[in-house]
Wavefront OBJ file of the C-alpha trace (Angstrom):
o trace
v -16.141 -9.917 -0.955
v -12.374 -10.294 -2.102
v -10.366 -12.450 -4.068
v -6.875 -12.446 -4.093
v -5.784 -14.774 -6.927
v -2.547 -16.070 -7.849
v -1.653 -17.525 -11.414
v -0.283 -21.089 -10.190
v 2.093 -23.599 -12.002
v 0.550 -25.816 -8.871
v -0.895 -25.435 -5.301
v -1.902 -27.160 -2.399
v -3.163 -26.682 0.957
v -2.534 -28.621 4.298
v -3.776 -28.998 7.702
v -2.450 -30.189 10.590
v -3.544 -34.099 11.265
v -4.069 -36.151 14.579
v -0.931 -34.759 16.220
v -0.860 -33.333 20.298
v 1.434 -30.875 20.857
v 3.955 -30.374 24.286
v 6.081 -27.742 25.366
v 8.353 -29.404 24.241
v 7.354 -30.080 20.011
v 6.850 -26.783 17.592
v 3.820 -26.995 15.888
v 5.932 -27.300 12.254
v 7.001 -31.049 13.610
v 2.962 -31.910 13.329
v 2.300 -33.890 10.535
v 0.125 -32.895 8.102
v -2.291 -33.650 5.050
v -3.104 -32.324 1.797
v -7.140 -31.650 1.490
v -6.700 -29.954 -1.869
v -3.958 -29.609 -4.356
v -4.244 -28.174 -8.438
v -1.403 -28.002 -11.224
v -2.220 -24.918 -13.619
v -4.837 -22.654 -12.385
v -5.580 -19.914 -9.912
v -5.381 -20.180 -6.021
v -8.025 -18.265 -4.443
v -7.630 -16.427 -1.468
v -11.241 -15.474 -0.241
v -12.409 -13.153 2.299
v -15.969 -12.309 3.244
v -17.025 -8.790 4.613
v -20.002 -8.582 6.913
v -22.128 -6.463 3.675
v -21.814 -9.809 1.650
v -24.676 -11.721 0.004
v -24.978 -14.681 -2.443
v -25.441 -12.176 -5.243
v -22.330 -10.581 -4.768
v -20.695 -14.006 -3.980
v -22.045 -15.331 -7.340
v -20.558 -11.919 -9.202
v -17.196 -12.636 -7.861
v -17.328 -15.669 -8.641
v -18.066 -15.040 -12.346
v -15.386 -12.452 -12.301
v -12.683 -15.359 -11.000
v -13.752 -18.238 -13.253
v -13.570 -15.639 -16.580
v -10.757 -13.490 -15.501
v -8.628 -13.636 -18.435
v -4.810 -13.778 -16.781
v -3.735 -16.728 -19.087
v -1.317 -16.135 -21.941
v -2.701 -16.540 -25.027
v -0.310 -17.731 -28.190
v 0.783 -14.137 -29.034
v 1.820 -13.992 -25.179
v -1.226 -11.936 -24.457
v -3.231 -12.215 -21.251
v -6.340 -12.766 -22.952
v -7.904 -16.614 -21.530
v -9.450 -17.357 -18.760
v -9.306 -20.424 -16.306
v -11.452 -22.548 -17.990
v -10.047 -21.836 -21.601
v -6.643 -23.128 -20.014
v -8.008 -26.645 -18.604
v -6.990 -25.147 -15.174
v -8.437 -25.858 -11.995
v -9.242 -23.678 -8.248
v -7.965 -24.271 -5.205
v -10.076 -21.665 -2.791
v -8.597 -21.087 0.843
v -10.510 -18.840 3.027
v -8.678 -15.782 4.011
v -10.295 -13.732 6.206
v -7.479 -11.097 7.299
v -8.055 -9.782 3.605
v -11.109 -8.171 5.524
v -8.554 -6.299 7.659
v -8.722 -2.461 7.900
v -5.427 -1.388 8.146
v -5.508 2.426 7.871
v -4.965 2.936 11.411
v -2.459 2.296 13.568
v -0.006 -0.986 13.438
v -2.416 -3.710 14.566
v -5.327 -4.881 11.762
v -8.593 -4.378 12.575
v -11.388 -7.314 11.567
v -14.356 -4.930 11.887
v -15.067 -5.282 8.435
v -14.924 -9.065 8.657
v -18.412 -11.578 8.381
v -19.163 -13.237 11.345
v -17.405 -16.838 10.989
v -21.260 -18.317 10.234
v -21.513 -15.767 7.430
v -18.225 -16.614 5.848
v -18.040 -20.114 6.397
v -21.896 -20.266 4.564
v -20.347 -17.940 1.418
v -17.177 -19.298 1.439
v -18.797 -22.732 0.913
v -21.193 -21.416 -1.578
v -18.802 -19.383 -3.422
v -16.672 -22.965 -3.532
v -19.950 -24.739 -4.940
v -20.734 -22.041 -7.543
v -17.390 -22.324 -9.288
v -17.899 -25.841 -9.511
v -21.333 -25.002 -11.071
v -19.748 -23.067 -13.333
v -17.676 -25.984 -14.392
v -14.551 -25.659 -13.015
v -12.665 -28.291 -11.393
v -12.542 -26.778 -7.733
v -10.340 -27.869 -4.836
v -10.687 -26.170 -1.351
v -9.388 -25.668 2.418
v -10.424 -26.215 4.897
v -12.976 -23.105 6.602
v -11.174 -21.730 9.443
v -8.458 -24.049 9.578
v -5.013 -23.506 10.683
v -3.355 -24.010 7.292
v -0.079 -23.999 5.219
v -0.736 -23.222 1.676
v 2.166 -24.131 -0.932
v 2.357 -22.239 -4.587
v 4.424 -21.829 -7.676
v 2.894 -18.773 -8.496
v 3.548 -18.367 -12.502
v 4.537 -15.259 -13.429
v 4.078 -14.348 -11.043
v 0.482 -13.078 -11.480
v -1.781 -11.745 -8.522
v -4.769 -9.348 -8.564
v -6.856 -8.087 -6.209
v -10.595 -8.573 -7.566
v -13.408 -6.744 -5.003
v -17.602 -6.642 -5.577
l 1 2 3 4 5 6 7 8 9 10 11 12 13 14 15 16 17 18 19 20 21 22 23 24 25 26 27 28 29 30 31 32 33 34 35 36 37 38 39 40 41 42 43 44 45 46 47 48 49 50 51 52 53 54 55 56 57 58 59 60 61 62 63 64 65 66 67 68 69 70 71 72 73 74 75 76 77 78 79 80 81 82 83 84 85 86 87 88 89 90 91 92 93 94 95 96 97 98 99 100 101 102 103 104 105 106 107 108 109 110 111 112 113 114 115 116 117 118 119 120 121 122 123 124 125 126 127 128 129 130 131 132 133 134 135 136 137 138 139 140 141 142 143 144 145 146 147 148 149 150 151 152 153 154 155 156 157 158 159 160
């Protein structure tokens, strides 16, 4: 399982809403909603492999909700999410199950099957609100636009 998360001043995520679309409309002039938006806090880009299980869902979650990328008062990265008052917003990502070693074209072997993911994505989404963090999501397999301020900026790559 991998989480790619991003330090955010805010974040939101959108999906397109009740519009058909003609030859004749791009699909930017859809309208669209916001199913889950944070101020401070870490956006979490999440991608299930096909090896995954709840346990290593539940260690990565761990590892996101006490990842210490916050800035302490010395400046130091040394607080975590929760320490902050900061919130998730989880997105499922599942091209960060790509193999790209090969070639010029990705390759989703790697990837769960969408059943899989959409079952771990949703548990990993429940499990950081267990944890007691305020947690905002996407929409599973959606065709989305996700907005940031990423504040720093900060990104890591965190695997289990």
């Amino acid at each position: 399982m991998i989480g790619l998360i991003q330090r955010v001043s805010s974040a939101s995520v959108s999906v397109a809403v009740g519009t058909e679309l003609d030859a004749c409309h791009a699909a930017d002039s859809a309208q669209t909603e916001v199913i889950g938006e944070i101020e401070q806090g870490l956006l979490v880009l999440l991608g299930v492999e096909q090896h995954d299980t709840p346990k290593t869902m539940a260690k990565l979650a761990e590892k996101v909700v006490k990842y210490r990328v916050f800035s302490d008062e010395q400046g130091k990265m040394n607080l975590n999410v929760q320490q902050v008052g900061g919130r998730l917003l989880v997105v499922s990502q599942f091209t960060l199950a790509a193999d790209t070693q090969r070639g010029l074209r990705p390759s989703f072997s790697k990837a769960a099957t969408p059943d899989q993911a959409k079952a771990l994505y949703q548990a990993f989404v429940q499990y950081c609100r267990d944890l007691g963090v305020d947690t905002q999501a996407g929409s599973f397999g959606a065709d989305m636009q996700v907005s940031l301020v990423n504040d720093g900026p900060v990104t890591f790559s965190l695997q289990v």
